[in-house]
LOMITI-244736 format. One record per residue (C-alpha): x, y, z. Coordinates in Angstrom, 3 decimals. Layout:
<pts>
{pt {X,Y,Z}}
...
</pts>
This chain:
<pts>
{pt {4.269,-23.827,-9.965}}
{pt {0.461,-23.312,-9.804}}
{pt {-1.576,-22.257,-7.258}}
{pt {-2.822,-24.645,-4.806}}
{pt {-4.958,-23.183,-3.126}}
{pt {-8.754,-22.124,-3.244}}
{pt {-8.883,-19.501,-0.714}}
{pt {-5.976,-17.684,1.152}}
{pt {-6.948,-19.769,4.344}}
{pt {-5.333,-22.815,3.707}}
{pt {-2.185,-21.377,3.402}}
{pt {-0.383,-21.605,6.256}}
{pt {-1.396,-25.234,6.831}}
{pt {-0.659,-26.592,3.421}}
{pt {3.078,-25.120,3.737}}
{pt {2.853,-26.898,7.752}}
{pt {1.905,-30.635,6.013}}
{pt {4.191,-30.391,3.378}}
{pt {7.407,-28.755,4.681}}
{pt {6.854,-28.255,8.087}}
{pt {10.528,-27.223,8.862}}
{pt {11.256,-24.892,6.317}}
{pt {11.965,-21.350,7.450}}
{pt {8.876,-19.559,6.910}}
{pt {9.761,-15.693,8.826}}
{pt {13.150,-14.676,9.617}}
{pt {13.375,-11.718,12.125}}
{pt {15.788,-10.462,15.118}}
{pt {17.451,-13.610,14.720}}
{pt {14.584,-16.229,15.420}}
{pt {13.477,-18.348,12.926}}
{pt {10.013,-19.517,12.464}}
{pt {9.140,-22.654,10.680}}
{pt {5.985,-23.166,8.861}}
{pt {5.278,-25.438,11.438}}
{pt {5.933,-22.729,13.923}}
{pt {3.895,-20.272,11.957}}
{pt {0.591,-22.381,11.578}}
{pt {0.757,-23.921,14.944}}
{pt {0.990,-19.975,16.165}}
{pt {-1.952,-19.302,13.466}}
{pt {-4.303,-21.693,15.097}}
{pt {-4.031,-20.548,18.795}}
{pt {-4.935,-16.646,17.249}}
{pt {-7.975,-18.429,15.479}}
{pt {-8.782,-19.795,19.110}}
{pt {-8.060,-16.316,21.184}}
{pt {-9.613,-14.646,18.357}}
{pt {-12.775,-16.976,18.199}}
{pt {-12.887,-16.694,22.503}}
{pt {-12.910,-12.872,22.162}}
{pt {-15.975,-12.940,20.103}}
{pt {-14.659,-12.671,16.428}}
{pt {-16.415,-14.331,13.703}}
{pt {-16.402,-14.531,10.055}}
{pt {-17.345,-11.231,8.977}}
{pt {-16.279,-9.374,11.929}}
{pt {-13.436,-6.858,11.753}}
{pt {-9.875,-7.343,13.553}}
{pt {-7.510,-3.896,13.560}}
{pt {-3.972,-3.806,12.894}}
{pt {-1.473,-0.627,14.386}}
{pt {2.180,-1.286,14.680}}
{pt {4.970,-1.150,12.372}}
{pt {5.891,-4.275,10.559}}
{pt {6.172,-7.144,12.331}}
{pt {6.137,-11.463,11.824}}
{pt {2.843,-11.517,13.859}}
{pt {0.874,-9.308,11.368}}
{pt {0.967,-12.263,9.680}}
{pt {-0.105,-14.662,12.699}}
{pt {-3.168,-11.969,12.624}}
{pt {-3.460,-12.143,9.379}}
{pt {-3.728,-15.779,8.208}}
{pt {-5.470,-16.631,11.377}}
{pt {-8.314,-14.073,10.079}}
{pt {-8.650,-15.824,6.369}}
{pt {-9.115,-18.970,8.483}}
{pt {-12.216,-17.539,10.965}}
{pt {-13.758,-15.578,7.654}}
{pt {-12.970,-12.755,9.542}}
{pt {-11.968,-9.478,8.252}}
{pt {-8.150,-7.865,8.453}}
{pt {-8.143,-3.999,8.825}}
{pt {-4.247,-2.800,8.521}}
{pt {-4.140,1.117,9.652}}
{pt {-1.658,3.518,8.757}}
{pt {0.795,3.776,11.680}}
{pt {1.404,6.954,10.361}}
{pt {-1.846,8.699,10.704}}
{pt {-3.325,10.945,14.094}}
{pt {-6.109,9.641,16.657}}
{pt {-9.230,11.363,15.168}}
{pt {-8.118,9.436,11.648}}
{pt {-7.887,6.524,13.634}}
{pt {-10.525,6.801,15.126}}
{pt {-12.416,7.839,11.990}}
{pt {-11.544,4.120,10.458}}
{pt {-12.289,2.307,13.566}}
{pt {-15.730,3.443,13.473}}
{pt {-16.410,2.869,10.055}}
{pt {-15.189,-0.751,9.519}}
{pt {-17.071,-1.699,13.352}}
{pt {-13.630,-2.621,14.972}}
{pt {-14.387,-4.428,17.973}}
{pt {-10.608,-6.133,18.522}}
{pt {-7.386,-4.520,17.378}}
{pt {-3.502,-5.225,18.010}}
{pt {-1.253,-2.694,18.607}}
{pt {2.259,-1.680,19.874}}
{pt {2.996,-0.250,23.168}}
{pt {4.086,2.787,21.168}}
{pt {0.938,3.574,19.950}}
{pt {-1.690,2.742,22.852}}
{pt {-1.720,6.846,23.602}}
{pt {-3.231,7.341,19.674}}
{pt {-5.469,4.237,20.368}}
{pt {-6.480,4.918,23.916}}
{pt {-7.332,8.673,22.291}}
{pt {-9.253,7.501,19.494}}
{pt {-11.045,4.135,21.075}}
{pt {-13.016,7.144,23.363}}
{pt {-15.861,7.568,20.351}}
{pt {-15.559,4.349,18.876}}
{pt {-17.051,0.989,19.991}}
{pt {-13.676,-0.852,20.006}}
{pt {-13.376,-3.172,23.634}}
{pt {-10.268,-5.064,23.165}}
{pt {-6.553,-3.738,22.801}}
{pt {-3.949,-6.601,22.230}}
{pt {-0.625,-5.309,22.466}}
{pt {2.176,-6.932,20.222}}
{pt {5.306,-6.161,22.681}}
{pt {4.750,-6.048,26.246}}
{pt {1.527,-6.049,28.817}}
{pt {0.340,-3.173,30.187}}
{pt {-2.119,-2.501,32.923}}
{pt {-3.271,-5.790,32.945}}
{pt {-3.482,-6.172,29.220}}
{pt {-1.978,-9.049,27.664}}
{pt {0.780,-9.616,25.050}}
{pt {-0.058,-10.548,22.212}}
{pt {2.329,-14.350,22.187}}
{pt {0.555,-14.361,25.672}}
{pt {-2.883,-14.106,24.529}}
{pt {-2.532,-16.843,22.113}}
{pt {-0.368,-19.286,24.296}}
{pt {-3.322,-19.240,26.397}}
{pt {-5.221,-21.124,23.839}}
{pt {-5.300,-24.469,22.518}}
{pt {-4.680,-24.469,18.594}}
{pt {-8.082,-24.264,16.917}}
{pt {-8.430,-25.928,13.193}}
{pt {-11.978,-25.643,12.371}}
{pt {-13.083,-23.214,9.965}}
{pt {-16.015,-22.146,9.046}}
{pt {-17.149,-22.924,5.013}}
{pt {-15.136,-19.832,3.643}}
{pt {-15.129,-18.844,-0.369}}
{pt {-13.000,-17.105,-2.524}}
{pt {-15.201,-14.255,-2.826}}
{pt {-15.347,-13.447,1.333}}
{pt {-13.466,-10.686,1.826}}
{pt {-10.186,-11.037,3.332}}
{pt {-8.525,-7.559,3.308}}
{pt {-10.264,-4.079,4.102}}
{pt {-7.280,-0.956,3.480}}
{pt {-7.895,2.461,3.758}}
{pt {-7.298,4.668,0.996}}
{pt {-7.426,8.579,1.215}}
{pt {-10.640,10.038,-0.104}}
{pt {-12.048,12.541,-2.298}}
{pt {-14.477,13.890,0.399}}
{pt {-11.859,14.128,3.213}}
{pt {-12.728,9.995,4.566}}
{pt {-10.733,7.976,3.680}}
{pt {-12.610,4.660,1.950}}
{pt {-12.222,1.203,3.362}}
{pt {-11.247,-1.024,-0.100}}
{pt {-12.910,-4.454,-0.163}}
{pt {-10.236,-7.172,-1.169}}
{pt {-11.515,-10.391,-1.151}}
{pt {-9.697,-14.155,-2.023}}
{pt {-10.272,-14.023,-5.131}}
{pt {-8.969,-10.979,-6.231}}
{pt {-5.703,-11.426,-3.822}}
{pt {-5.348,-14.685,-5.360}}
{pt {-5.212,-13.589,-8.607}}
{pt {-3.137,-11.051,-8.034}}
{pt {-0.345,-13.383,-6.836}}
{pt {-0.859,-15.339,-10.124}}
{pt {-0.174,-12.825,-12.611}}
{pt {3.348,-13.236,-12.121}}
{pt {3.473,-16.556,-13.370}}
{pt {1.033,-16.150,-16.311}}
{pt {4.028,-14.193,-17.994}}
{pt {5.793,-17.390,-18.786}}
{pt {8.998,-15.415,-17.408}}
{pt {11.496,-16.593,-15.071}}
{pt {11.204,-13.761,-12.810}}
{pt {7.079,-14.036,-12.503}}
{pt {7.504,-17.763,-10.708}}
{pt {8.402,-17.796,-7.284}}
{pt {9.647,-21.165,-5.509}}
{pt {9.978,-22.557,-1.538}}
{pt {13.693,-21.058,-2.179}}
{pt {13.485,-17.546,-3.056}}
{pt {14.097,-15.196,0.205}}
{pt {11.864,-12.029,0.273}}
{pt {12.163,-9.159,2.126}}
{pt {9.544,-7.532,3.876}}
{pt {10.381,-3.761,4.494}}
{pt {7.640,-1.821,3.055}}
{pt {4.503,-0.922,4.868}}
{pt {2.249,-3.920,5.813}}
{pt {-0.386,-1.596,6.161}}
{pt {-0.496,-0.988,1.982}}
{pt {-1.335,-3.180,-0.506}}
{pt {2.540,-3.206,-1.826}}
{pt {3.696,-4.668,1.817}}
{pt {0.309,-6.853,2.833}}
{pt {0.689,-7.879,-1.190}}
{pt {4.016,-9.143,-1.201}}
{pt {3.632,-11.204,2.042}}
{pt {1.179,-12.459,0.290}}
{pt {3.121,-13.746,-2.617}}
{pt {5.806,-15.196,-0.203}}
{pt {3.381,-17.168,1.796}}
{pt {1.581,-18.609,-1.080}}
{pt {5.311,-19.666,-2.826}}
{pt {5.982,-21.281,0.716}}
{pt {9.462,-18.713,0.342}}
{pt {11.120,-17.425,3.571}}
{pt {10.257,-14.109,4.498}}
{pt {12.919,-11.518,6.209}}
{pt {10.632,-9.013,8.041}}
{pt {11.740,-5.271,9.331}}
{pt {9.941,-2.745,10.830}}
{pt {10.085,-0.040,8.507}}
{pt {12.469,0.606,5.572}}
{pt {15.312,1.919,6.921}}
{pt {18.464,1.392,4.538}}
{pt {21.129,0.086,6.453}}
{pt {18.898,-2.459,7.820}}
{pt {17.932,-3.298,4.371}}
{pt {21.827,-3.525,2.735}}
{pt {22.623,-5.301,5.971}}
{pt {19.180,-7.673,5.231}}
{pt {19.736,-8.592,1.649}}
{pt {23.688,-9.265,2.082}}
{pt {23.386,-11.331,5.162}}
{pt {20.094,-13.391,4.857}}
{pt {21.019,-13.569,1.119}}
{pt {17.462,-11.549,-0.282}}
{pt {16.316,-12.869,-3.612}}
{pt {13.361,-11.088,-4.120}}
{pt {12.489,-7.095,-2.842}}
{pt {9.902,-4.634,-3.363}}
{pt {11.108,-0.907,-3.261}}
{pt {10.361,2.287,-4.458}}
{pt {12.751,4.204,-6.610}}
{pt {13.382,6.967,-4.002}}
{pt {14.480,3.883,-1.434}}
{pt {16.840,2.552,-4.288}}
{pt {18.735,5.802,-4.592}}
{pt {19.368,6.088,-1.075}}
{pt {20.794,2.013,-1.440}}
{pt {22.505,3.118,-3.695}}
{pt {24.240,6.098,-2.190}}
{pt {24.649,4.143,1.144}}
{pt {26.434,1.651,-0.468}}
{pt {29.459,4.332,-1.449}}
{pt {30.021,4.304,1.774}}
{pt {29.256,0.985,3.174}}
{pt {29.713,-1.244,0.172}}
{pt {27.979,-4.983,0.636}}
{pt {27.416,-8.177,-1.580}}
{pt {23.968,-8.307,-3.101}}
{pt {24.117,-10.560,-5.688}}
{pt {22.144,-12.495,-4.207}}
{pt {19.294,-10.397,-5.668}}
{pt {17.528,-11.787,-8.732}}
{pt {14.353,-9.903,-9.121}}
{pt {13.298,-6.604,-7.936}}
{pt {10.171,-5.337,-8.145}}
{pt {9.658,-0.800,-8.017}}
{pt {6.505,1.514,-8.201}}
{pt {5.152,4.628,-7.810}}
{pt {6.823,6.078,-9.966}}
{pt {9.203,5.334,-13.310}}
{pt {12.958,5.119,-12.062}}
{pt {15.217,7.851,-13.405}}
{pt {17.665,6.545,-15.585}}
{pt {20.201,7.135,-13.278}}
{pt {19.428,5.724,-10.249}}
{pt {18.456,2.615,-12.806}}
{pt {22.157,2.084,-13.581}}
{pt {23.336,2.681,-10.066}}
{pt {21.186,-0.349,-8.515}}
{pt {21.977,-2.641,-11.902}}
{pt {25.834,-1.921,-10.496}}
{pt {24.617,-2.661,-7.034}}
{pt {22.203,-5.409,-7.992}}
{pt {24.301,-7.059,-10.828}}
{pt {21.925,-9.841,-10.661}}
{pt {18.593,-8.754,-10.529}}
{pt {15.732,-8.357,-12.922}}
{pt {14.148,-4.988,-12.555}}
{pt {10.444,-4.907,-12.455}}
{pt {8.346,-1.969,-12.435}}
{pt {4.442,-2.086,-11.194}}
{pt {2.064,-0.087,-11.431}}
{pt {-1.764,-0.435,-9.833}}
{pt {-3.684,0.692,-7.130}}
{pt {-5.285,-0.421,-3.661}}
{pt {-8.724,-0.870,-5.595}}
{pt {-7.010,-3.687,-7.854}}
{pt {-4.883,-5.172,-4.633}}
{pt {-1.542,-4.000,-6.352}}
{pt {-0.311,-4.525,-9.634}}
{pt {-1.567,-4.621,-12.703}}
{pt {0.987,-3.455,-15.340}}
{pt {4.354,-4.390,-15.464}}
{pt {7.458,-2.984,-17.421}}
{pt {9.600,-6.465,-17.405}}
{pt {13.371,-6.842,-16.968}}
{pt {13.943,-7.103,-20.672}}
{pt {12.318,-3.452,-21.389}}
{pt {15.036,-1.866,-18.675}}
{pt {18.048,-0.980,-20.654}}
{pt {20.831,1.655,-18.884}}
{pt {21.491,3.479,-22.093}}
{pt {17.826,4.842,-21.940}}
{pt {14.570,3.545,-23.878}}
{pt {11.231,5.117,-24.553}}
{pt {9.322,2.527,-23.183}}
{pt {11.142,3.203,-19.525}}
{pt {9.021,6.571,-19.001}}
{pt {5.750,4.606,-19.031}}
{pt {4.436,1.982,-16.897}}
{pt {4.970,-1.150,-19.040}}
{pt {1.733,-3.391,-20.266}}
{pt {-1.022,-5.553,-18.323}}
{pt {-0.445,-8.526,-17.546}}
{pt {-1.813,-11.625,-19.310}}
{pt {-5.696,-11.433,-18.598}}
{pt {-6.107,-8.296,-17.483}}
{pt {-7.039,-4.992,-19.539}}
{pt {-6.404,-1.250,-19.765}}
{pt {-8.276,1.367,-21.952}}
{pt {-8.012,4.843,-22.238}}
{pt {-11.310,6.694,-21.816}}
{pt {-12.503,10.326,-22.402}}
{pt {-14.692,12.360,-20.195}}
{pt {-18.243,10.590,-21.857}}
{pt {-16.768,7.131,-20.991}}
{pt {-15.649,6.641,-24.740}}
{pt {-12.811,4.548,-25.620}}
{pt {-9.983,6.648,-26.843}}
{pt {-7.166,5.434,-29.633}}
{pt {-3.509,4.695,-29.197}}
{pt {-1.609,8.182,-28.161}}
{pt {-4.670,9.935,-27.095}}
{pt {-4.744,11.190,-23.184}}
{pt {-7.222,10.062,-21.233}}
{pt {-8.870,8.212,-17.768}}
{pt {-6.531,5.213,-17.538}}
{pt {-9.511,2.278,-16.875}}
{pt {-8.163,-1.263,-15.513}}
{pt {-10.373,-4.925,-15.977}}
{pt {-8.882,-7.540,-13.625}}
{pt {-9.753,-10.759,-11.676}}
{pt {-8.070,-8.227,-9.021}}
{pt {-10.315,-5.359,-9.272}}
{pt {-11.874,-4.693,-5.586}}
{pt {-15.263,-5.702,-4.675}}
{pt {-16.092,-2.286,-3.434}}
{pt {-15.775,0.667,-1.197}}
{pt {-17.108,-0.714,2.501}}
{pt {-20.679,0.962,3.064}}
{pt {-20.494,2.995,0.115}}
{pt {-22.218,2.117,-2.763}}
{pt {-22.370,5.490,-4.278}}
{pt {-18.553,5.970,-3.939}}
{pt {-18.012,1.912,-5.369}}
{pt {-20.912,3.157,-8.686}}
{pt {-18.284,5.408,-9.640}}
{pt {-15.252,3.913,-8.798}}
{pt {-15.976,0.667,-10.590}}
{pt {-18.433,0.778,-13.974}}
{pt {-19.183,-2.458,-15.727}}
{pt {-15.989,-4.152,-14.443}}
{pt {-13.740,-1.190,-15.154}}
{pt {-11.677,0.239,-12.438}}
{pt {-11.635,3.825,-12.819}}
{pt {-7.732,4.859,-11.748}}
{pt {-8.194,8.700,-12.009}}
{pt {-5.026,9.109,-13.727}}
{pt {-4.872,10.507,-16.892}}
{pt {-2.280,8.861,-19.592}}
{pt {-2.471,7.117,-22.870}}
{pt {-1.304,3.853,-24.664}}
{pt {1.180,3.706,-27.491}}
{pt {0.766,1.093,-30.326}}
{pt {2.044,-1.956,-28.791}}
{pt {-0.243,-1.469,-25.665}}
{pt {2.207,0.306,-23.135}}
{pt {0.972,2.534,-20.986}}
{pt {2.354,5.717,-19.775}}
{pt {0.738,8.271,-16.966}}
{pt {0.773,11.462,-18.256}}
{pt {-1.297,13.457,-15.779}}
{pt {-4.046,13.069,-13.099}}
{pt {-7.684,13.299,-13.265}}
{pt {-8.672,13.173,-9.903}}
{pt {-6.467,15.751,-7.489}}
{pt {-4.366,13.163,-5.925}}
{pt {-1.173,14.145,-4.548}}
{pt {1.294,11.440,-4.902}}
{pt {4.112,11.973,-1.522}}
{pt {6.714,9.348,-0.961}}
{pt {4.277,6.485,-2.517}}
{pt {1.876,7.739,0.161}}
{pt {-1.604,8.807,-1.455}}
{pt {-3.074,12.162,-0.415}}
{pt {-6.430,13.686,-1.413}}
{pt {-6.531,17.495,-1.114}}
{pt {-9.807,17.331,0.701}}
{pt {-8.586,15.636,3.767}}
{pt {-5.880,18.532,3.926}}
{pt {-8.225,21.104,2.778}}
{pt {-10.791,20.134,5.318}}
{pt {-7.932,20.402,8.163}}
{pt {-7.466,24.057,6.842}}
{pt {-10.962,25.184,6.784}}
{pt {-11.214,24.654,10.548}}
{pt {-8.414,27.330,11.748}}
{pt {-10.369,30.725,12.270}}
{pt {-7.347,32.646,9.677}}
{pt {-8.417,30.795,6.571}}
{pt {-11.205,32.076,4.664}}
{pt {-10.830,29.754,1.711}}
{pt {-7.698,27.329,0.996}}
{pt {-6.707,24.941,-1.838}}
{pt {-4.437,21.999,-1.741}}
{pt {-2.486,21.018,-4.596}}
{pt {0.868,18.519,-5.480}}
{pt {3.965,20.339,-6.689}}
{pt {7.185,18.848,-7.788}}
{pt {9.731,17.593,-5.215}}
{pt {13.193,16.151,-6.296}}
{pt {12.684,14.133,-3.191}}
{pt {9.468,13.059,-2.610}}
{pt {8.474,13.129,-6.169}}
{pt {5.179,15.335,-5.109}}
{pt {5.015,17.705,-2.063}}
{pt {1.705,19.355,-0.622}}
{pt {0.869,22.992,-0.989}}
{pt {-1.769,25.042,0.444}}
{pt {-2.819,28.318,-1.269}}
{pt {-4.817,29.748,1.483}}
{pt {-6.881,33.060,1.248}}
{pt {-6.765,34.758,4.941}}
{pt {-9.334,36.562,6.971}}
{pt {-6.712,37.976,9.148}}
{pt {-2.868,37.390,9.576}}
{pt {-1.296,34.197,10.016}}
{pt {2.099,32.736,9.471}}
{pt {2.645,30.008,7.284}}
{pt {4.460,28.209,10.331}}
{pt {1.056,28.961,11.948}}
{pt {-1.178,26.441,9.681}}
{pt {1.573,24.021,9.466}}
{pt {1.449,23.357,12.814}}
{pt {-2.312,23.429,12.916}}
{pt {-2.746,21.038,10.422}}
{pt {-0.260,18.547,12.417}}
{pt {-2.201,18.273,15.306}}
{pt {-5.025,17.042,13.024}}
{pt {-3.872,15.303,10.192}}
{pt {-0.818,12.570,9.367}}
{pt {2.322,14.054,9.138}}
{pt {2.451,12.490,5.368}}
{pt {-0.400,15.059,4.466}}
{pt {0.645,18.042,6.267}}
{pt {1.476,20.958,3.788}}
{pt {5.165,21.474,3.170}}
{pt {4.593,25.020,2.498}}
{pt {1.705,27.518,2.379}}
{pt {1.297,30.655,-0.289}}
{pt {-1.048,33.537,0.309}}
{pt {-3.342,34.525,-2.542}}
{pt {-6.559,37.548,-2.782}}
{pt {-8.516,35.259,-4.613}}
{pt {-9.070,31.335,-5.520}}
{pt {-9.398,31.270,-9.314}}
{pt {-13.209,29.609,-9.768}}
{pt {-15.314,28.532,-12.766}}
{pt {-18.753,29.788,-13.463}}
{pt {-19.964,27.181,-11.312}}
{pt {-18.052,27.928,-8.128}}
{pt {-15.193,25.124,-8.677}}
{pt {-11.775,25.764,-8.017}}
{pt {-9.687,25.784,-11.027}}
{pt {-6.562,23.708,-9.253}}
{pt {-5.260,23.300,-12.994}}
{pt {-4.541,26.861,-13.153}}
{pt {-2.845,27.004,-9.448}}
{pt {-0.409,24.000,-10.326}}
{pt {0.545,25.445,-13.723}}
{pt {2.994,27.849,-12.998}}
{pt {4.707,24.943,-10.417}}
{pt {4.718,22.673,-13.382}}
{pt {5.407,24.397,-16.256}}
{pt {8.128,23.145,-18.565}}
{pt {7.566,19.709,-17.651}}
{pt {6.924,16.589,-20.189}}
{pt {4.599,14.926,-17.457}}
{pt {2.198,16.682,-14.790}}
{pt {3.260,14.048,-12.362}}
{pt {6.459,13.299,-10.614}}
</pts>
């Protein structure tokens, strides 16, 4: 099926005219029509528009998933407003580093949270603190809020290139950067699918997709996304626990799932134990990373039915952009499994070398992505969006290389991301943490290999006096998401540096990664 729909605001209410009844959320055992869903939609675009919001303005997101993050959501495509999804799993001072850079005036949270908010609101000009569960000193509920108000239709004369989305990625500096995602872009991200001409790229009003990964990322706010638009049933959970997962896709009968490899192995090991019926499966979608061939023919045993898709993009380019297709998965072992797969119809991927000139097939270089999808910048940073984003091209900073047939395949990274548990993690923002404990006379953050996490953070940290390693662990918890903290610290006399002054992180990861075909895990 096409796409119907201009921008992402008419959504909800094209899915309430033409199949009102159909299931659109599944959760804790209540059901929620489409009907349910837009008629909920339009009394948020009411509180919303009564608390001040407008198109432009900026409405904040804290919880773990839940149905009404997409209430919040849709009702902010349909005001032009401006959704800004924070990671539940950073500290206040990040928090409240975000709040004050997107202007968040509004933001709905969970009871669980309102000590990080209440913390981080203190510097910041946020006012207004919805909270999703429960009231608490005489704040309102979030379904209370919005029962309050008559449903609200109008919209103001939206276009595909308003921004809908603004997510935070980590940053070079130590801020994180606030990517611009507008209709457009989302729209044709949810379209790519479909341009393959393969069965598993068109989604239909029956497919059943669950929502378990962070709605707070582009791979859980994306895939939402792709349900709504398909008029499919979502089944949300809070966080990605396995046995609520198994229990998910056996009983509400999942067609369609987004996971990362890491999450499938666990299935898959949970399932030797507590074996359940999930053939109801028929296409599931992995990234961040390649999946080992193992724990590939593990979940084809478990998933008998399912087409295995593997994605690969970025925040900046609102999710995928290459895809390594069903037919290109093959349990005795291929090649082509140890890369990332090949762009999608319309969209482009070049290889470039440190002067910005395109390389050949095989050679390693910046990995540089064209797409309709490609971000419209960094919010109030030009400078960082000039380099980022050059004539079109989405610089990824990872370093790989494309065979002859136009696969690509990571080999390395040019920027210092750290990539933990599909979380990313820029050395700075750890580094900076560091620098402030009185010990550390100089530090330096790098990613070494974890069979777990597929990268874990280290710190080589040069001392001014004695400290434990236990010591700057903690230190850097009290200031930094747990996701970030280092997982172990190593003492050194000197930083190696170049000429200039840079640190030469090459040489400190060599010795972690040595022996390895890849410089990433």
């Amino acid at each position: 099926m096409d796409s119907n729909f201009t921008t992402l605001a008419a959504l909800t209410g094209h899915h309430a005219a033409s199949a009102p009844n159909k299931p659109a959320i599944r959760v804790d055992g209540a059901v929620w029509s489409y009907g349910d869903l837009h008629e909920r939609v339009l009394q948020t675009v009411a509180a919303l528009r009564s608390a001040g919001v407008g198109r432009g303005d900026r409405v904040g997101w804290l919880a773990l998933n839940h149905p009404d993050y997409v209430t919040l959501m849709c009702a902010c495509f349909r005001l032009g407003a401006v959704l800004v999804a924070i990671n539940a799993r950073l500290v206040a001072r990040e928090i409240a580093y975000i709040l004050s850079d997107a202007g968040i005036g509004i933001i709905v949270s969970e009871t669980g949270f309102l000590p990080l908010v209440d913390e981080a609101r203190a510097t910041t000009g946020l006012k207004t603190v919805i909270l999703l569960d429960a009231p608490f000193e005489r704040r309102p509920a979030f379904a209370e809020w919005i029962a309050g108000h008559a449903a609200d239709d109008a919209m103001p004369a939206i276009t595909r290139d308003d921004v809908a989305l603004q997510l935070y990625t980590s940053g070079t500096t130590g801020f994180p950067k606030g990517a611009l995602l507008s209709h457009r872009q989302l729209l044709g991200t949810i379209e790519k699918g479909r341009l393959t001409g393969e069965d598993w790229g068109r989604w239909d009003e029956h497919d059943v997709a669950l929502v378990a990964m962070p709605l707070f990322h582009i791979g859980g706010s994306g895939w939402a996304l792709h349900a709504l638009e398909a008029g499919a049933t979502m089944v949300i959970l809070p966080r990605p626990d396995v046995p609520g997962m198994v229990n998910a896709i056996a009983r509400k009968r999942i067609t369609r799932m987004f996971a990362v490899p890491a999450v499938l192995l666990a299935i898959c090991q949970y399932l030797e134990a507590v074996p359940a019926d999930l053939t109801a499966m028929t296409a599931l979608y992995y990234g961040a990373s390649p999946i080992p061939l193992d724990v590939l023919r593990r979940s084809m045993a478990a998933f008998p039915n399912a087409g295995f898709i593997q994605c690969y993009g970025a925040t900046e380019t609102c999710g995928t952009v290459v895809y390594l297709p069903p037919y290109d998965h093959d349990p005795a072992g291929n090649a082509r499994m140890r890369g990332c797969g090949k762009p999608f119809p319309g969209n482009q991927v070049k290889i470039i070398d440190g002067d910005g000139h395109e390389l050949a097939s095989g050679q390693v270089g910046e990995i540089c992505i064209k797409s309709v999808s490609v971000m419209s910048g960094y919010h109030g940073k030009p400078e960082a969006t000039a380099k980022a984003v050059v004539n079109g091209w989405y610089l990824t900073g990872d370093a790989g290389y494309l065979d002859e047939d136009g696969y690509l395949y990571i080999h390395d990274r040019v920027k210092d991301m750290i990539v933990s548990g599909a979380e990313n993690i820029y050395p700075a923002e750890v580094e900076n943490a560091l620098h402030e404990h009185p010990a550390v006379a100089d530090c330096a953050v790098i990613g070494v290999p974890d069979d777990k996490w597929g990268e874990a953070v280290k710190a080589i940290v040069v001392k001014k006096h004695d400290v434990t390693p236990e010591e700057l662990i903690a230190f850097a918890r009290e200031r930094i998401a747990g996701f970030k903290v280092p997982k172990s610290v190593d003492f050194i006399a000197e930083l190696p540096r170049n000429p200039s002054g840079k640190i030469l992180k090459k040489d400190l990861r060599e010795p972690f990664w040595a022996g390895r075909e890849r410089k990433v895990n």
